[in-house]
C-alpha positions in Angstrom: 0.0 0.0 0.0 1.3 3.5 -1.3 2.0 6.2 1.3 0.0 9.3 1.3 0.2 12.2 3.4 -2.7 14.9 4.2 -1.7 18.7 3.6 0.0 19.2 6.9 2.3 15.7 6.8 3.3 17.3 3.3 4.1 20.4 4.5 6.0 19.1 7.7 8.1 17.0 5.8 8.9 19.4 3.0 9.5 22.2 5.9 6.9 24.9 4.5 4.0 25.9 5.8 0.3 24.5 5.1 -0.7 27.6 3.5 2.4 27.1 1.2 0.7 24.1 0.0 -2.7 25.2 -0.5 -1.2 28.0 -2.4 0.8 25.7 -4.8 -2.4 23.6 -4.9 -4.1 27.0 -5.8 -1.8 28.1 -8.5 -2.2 24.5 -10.3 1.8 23.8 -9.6 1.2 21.0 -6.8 -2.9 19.5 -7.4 -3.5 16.5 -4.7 -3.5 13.2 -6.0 -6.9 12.4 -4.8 -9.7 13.8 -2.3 -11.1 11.7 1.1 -14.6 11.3 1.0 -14.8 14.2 3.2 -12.9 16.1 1.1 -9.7 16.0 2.4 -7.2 16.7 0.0 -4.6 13.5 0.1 -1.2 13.7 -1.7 1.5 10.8 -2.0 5.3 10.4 -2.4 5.5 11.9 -5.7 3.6 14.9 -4.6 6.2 15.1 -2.0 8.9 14.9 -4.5 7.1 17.8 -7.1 6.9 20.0 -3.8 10.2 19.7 -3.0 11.3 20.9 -6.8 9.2 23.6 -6.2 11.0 24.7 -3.0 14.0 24.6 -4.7 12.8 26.8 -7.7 11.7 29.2 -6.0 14.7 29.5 -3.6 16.7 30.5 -7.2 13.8 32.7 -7.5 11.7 31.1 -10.7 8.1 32.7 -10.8 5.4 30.5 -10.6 4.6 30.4 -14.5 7.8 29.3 -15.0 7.4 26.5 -12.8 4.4 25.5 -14.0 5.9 25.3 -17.6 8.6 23.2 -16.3 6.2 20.7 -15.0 4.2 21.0 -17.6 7.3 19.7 -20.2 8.0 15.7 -20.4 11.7 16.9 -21.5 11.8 19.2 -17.9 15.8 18.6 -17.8 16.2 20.4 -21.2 13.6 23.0 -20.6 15.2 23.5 -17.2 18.5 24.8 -19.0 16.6 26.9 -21.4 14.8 29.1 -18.4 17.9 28.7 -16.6 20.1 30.6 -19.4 17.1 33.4 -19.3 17.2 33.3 -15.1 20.9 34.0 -15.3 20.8 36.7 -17.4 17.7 38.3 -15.6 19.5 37.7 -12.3 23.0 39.5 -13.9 21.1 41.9 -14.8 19.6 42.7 -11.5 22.6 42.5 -9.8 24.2 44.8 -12.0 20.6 47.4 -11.7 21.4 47.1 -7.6 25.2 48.0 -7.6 24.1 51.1 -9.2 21.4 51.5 -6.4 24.1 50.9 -4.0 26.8 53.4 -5.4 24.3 56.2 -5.8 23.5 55.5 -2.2 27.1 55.3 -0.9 27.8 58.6 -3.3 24.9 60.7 -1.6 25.3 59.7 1.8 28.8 60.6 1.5 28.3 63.9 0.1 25.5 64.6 2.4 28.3 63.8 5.4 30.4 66.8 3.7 27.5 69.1 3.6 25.0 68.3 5.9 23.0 71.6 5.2 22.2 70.3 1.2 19.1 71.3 0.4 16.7 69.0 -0.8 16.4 69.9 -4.1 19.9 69.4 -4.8 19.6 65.7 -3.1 17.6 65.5 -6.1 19.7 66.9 -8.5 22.9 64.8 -6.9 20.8 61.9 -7.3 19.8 62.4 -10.9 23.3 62.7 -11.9 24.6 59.5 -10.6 21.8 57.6 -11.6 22.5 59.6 -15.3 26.3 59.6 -15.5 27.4 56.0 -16.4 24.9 56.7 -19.2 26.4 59.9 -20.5 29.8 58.6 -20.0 29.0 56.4 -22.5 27.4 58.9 -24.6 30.3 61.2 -24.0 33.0 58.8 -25.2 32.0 57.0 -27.7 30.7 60.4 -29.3 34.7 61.8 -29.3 35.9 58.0 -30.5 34.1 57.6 -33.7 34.9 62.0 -34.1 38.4 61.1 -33.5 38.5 57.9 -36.0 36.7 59.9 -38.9 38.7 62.7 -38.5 42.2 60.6 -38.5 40.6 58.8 -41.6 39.9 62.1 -43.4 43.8 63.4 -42.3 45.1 60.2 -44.1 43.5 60.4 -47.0 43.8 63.8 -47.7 47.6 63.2 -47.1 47.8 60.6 -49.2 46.7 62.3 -52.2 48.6 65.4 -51.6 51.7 63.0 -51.2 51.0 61.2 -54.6 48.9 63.0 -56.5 50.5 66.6 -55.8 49.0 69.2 -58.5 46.5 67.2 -60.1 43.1 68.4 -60.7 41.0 65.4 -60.2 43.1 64.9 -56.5 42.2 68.6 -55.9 38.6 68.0 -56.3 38.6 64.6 -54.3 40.1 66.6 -51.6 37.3 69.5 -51.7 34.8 67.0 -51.8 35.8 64.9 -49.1 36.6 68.1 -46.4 32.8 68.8 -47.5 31.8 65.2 -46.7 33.7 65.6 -43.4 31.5 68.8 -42.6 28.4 67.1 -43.0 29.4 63.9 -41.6 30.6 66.2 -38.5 27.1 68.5 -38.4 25.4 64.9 -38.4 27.7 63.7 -35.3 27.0 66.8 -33.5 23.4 66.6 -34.5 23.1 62.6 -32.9 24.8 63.5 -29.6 22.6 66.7 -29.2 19.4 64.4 -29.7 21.1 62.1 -26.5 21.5 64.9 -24.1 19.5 67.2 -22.0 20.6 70.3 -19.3 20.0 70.5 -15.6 19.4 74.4 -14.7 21.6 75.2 -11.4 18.4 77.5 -10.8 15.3 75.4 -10.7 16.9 72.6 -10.9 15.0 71.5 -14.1 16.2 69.6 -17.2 14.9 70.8 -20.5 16.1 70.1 -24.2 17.5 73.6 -25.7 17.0 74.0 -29.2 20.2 72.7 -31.3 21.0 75.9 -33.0 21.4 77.4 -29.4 23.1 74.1 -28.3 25.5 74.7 -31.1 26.4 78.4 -30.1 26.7 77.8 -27.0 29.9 78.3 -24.4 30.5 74.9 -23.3 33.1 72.9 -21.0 33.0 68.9 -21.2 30.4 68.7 -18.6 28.0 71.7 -19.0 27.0 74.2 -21.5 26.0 78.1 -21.2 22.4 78.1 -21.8 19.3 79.7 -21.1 16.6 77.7 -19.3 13.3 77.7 -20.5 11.5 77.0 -17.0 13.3 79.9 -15.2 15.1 82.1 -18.1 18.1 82.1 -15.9 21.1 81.6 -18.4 23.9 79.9 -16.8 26.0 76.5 -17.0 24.2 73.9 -17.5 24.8 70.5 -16.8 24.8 68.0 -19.2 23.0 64.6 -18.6 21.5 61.9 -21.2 18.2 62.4 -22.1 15.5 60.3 -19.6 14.5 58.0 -23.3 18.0 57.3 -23.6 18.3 55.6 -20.4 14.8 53.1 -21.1 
């Protein structure tokens, strides 16, 4: 005779709780094999052995569709790799998401320690920039690698035909033609990395998008750019951050 167990023995021996159970039962992961005439719901050895699977899933954290897929598949071991590769990646991600929580955290607290009178819209603004900066960092530098690149491109060809081709006219041509490619590849650069950036007013501590003709005029360092902000119409240094779109 087979050994069954009612929803507390299951539970005890699996070390959850009975709710646990009737929950699994609930969700369709963990049905009981049979009912008591009174209703009683009665599971068996293999019930205790799905529980136990389940446990163990969700300890690494597996929702309870994916679990039900799993049990669902009569090849579980190689559908068990598949959501395993897609859990590990999920998981890296959010471990990667949290280190970022953790070092804006550190950053403000640290910087709150050196001026304890910060006001609290510029915890804001401190915060926005950590959370922004890995992101225009990126921007930033890979905007001046692929200037530098083209622009060490155009230097060698236009060297190389002066050094070969001195004096004649079609080399002459070639070489107007490609400094006006250059300018138009370079407006279209500019153009791309001002559609990836917005400014943080030092006022109202507001981003906004300027237009590009005034982010092209503009007095600029690396980091921020002299601009006039359309919440407050204070005109000032801006900071430069990626654009909120960017970051999704």
């Amino acid at each position: 005779m087979s050994v069954t167990y009612s929803t507390g023995e299951l539970a005890r021996l699996a070390k959850v709780s009975v709710r646990t159970v009737q929950y699994y039962d609930k969700c369709g992961i963990l049905p009981p094999t049979s009912l008591s005439e009174g209703g009683r719901r009665i599971y068996t050895e293999s019930d205790l052995h799905v529980l136990k699977q389940i446990c163990f899933l969700r300890e690494l954290d597996f929702s309870i569709e994916q679990i039900k897929r799993l049990l669902a598949e009569d090849n579980a071991t190689e559908t068990l790799q598949l959501l395993l590769v897609d859990h590990i990646t999920h998981l890296n991600q959010d471990i990667h998401h949290k280190k970022e929580q953790v070092d804006i955290a550190v950053n403000l607290l640290d910087s709150l320690k050196k001026q304890p009178e910060m006001p609290l819209e510029q915890w804001a603004d401190l915060s926005l920039v950590m959370k922004n900066h890995s992101l225009w960092r990126k921007n930033f530098v890979s905007s001046w690698v692929k200037l530098a690149l083209l622009t060490f491109l155009f230097i060698g060809v236009v060297y190389v035909l002066g050094y070969y081709f001195e004096g004649q006219l079609w080399a002459q041509v070639l070489g107007v033609s490609l400094a006006l490619l250059f300018l138009l590849v370079l407006i279209w650069m500019v153009y791309r990395y001002y559609q990836k950036v917005a400014y943080l007013c030092p006022h109202c501590h507001k981003p906004f998008v300027p237009t590009f003709r005034a982010f092209s005029l503009a007095a600029h360092t690396p980091k921020t750019r002299r601009l006039t902000c359309p919440h407050c119409h204070h005109k000032s240094y801006c900071l430069e951050i990626a654009r909120e779109d960017e970051a999704k």
